[in-house]
N, C-alpha and C positions, 0 to 999 in steps of 0.2 A: 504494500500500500504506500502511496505517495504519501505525504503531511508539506501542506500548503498551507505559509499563512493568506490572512486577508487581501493584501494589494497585490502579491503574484498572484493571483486567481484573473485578476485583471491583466499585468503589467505581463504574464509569459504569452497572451494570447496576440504579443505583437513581438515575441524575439523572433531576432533573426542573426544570430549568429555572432553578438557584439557583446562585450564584456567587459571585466577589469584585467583578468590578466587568464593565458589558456585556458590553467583549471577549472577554473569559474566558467567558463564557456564551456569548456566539457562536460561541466558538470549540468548546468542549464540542458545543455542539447539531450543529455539522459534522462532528465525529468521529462523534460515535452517530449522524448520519445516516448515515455514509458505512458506518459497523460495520453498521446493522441492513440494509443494502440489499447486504449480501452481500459488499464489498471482506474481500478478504486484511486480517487483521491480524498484525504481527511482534514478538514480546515479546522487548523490549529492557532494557537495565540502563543506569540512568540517565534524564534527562528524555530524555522523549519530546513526540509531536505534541498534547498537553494542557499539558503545561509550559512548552511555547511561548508560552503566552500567560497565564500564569502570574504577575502581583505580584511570589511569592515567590521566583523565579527568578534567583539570583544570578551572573555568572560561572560558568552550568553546576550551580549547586548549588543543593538546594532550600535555604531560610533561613525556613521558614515554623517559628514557635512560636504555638500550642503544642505543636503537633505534632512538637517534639525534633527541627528541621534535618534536614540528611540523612539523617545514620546513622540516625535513626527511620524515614526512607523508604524507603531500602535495607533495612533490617530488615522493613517492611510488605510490601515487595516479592519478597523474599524468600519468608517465610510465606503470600504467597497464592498464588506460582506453586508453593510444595511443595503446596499443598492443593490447588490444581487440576490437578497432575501437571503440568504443562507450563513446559518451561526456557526458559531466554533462547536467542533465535536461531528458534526454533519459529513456524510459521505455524500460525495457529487461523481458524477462526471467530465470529464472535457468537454466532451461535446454539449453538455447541458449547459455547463458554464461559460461557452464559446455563443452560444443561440443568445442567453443574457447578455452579455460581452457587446454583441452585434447589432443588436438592437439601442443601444444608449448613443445620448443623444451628446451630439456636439458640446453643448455646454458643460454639462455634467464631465466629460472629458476634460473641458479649458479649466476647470477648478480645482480638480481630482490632481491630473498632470503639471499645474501652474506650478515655476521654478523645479522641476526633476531634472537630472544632468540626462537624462533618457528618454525624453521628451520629443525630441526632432528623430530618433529611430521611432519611434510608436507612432509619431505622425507619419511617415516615411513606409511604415509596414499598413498603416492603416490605408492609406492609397492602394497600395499593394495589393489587399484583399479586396479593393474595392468596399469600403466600409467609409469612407468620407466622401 
């Protein structure tokens, strides 16, 4: 089973292949393999199976600026599982969560995304899928 927290539920349904440094990208491309090929995912609170391999991963916490530390992440995490309806503990799908995902509306994006260093790839991959 995957363990996703709240904003990558969002934020992996637009990688493409862009990182901090290899591992972290290998390690991304394992989860969304393992997401798009149908495994169970479990939304968690706190890092999870992407933060594992994570730079900014400190002692369990994220420390990534500019992105405001934790409590920015818990707060993003927060806001995307109310927006996709689905709470921590909850098993999902990809594809379920991809159908939500595709459906949200520009703005909710420009607030959600506003100041992310990953921002111009998720606009970039959202053309991409034809989703803007």
């Amino acid at each position: 089973m995957i363990r996703l927290r709240g904003h990558h539920l969002v934020c992996l349904q637009f990688f493409r292949g862009e990182g901090y440094d290899r591992v972290f990208i290998e390690n991304l491309q394992t989860v969304v393999g393992r997401a798009v090929k149908g495994e169970e995912i479990e939304v968690v609170e706190g890092p999870d199976d992407v933060c594992r391999a994570c730079p900014s991963l400190e002692e369990g916490r994220c420390s990534s600026q500019p992105a405001g530390g934790e409590a920015n992440i818990r707060e993003l995490d927060e806001k995307a599982r109310a927006h996709l309806g689905i709470g921590v503990g909850e098993r999902v799908l990809w594809r379920e969560v991809f159908a939500r995902v595709s459906v949200t509306s520009e703005e909710w994006f420009a607030g959600f995304c506003e100041g992310c260093e990953w921002e111009k790839a998720c606009v970039d991959r959202k053309k991409d899928l034809n989703l803007v």
